[in-house]
C-alpha positions in Angstrom: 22.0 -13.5 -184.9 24.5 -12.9 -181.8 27.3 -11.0 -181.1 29.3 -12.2 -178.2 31.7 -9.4 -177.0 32.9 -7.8 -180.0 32.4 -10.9 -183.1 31.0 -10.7 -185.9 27.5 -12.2 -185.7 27.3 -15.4 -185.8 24.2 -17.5 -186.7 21.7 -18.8 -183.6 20.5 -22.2 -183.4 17.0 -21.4 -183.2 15.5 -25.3 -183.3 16.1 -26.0 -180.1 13.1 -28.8 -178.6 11.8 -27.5 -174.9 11.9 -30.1 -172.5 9.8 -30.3 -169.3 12.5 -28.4 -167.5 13.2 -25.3 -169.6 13.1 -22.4 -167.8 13.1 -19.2 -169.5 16.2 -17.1 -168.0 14.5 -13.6 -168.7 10.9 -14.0 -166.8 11.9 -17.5 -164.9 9.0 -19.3 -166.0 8.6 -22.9 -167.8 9.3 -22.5 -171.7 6.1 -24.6 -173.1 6.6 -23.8 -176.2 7.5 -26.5 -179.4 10.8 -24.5 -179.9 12.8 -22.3 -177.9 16.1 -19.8 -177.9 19.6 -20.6 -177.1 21.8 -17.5 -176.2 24.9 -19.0 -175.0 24.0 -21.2 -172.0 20.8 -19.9 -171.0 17.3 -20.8 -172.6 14.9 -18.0 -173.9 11.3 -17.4 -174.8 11.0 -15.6 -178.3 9.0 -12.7 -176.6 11.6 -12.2 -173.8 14.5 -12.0 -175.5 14.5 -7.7 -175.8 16.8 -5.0 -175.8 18.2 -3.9 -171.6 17.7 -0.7 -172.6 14.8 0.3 -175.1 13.0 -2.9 -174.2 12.8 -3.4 -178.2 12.1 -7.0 -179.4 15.6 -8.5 -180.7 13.9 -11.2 -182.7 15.2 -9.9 -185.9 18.7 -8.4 -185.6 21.8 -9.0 -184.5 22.9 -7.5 -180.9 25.6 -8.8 -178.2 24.9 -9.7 -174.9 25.9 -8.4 -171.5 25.6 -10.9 -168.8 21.8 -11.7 -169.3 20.5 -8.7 -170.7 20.9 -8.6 -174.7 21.4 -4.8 -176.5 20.7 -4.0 -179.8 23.3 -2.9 -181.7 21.9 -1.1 -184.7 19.7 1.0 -182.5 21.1 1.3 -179.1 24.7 1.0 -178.5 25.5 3.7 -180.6 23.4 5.9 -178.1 24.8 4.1 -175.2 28.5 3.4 -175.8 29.6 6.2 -178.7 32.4 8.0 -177.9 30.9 11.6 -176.4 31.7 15.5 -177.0 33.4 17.2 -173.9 31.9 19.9 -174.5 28.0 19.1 -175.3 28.0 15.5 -173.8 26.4 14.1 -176.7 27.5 10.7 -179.0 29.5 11.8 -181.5 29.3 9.8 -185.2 32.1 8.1 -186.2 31.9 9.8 -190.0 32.0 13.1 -188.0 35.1 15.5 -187.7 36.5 16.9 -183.9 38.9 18.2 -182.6 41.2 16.6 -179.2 42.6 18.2 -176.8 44.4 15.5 -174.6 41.8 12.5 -174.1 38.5 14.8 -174.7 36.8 14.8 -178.5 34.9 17.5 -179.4 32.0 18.2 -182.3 33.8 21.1 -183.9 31.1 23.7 -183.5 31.8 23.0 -179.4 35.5 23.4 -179.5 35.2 26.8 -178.2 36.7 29.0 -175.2 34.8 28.8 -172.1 35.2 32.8 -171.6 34.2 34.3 -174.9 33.1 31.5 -176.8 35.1 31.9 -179.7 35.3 28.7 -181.6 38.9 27.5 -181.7 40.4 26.7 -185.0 43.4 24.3 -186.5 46.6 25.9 -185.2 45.0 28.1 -182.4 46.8 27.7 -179.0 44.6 27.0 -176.0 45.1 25.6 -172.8 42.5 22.6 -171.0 42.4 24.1 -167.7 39.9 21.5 -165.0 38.3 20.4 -168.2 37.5 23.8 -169.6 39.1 24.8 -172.7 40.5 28.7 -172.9 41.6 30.3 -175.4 45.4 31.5 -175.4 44.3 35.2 -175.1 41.4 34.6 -171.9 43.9 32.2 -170.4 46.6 35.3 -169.9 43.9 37.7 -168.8 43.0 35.1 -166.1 46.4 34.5 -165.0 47.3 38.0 -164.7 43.6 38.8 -162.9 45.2 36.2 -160.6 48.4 37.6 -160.2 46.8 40.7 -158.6 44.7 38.8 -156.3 47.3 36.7 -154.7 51.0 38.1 -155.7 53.7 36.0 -155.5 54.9 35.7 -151.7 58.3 37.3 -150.9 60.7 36.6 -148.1 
């Protein structure tokens, strides 16, 4: 099976007789074998047709392909091209709940102020300051700690 940029899979014409001049495109060498792989326009050995990332055999599933170098779907683009959590950097599942704040997703458990690490709830107000989320209440200590630092310049 083969999934070419976002279709559903599609049956792969596996029957395909080598000639003299089929060569393999993942390890370049002469396909001697009675029958041979078709992905798209290039020819395949069985054996070399494998996941770009996990190096997993993809004789079985379906996956999509990238250039020349085939991913699995069920096993490694969820790792690879899941949406992640701004706050932990890891995938996050599409059954799972977050929270946004602007174009960031967050598990819920790390939606949670950079200064005292309360976790923010439904409703609370916050602020994303340089990617950090603060909480309403550390976000007006640190502008007032500011204030004193630099005061406003008069003329």
């Amino acid at each position: 099976m083969v999934n070419t940029g976002g279709e559903a899979c599609k049956n792969l014409p596996l029957s395909v007789t080598a000639t003299p001049k089929s060569v393999c495109e993942g390890c370049q060498r002469v396909i001697s074998d009675r029958f041979l792989l078709r992905l798209n326009d290039s020819l395949w050995h069985e054996q070399c047709v494998q996941c770009a990332s996990c190096k997993e055999p993809l004789q079985t599933t379906c996956f999509y392909r990238d250039k020349n170098h085939p991913s699995r779907i069920s096993s490694c683009s969820p790792r690879l091209f899941a949406v992640k959590c701004g706050g932990c950097l890891e995938a996050i599942a599409p059954s799972e709940l977050v929270m946004r704040a602007q174009k960031s997703v967050y598990h819920l458990r790390c939606f949670c102020c950079c200064v005292c690490e309360r976790r923010l709830q439904k409703g609370d107000e916050f602020v994303l300051k340089e990617g950090q989320l603060l909480c309403k209440g550390d976000y007006e200590k640190e502008r007032e700690l500011l204030s004193l630092v630099s005061p406003p310049c008069c003329s």
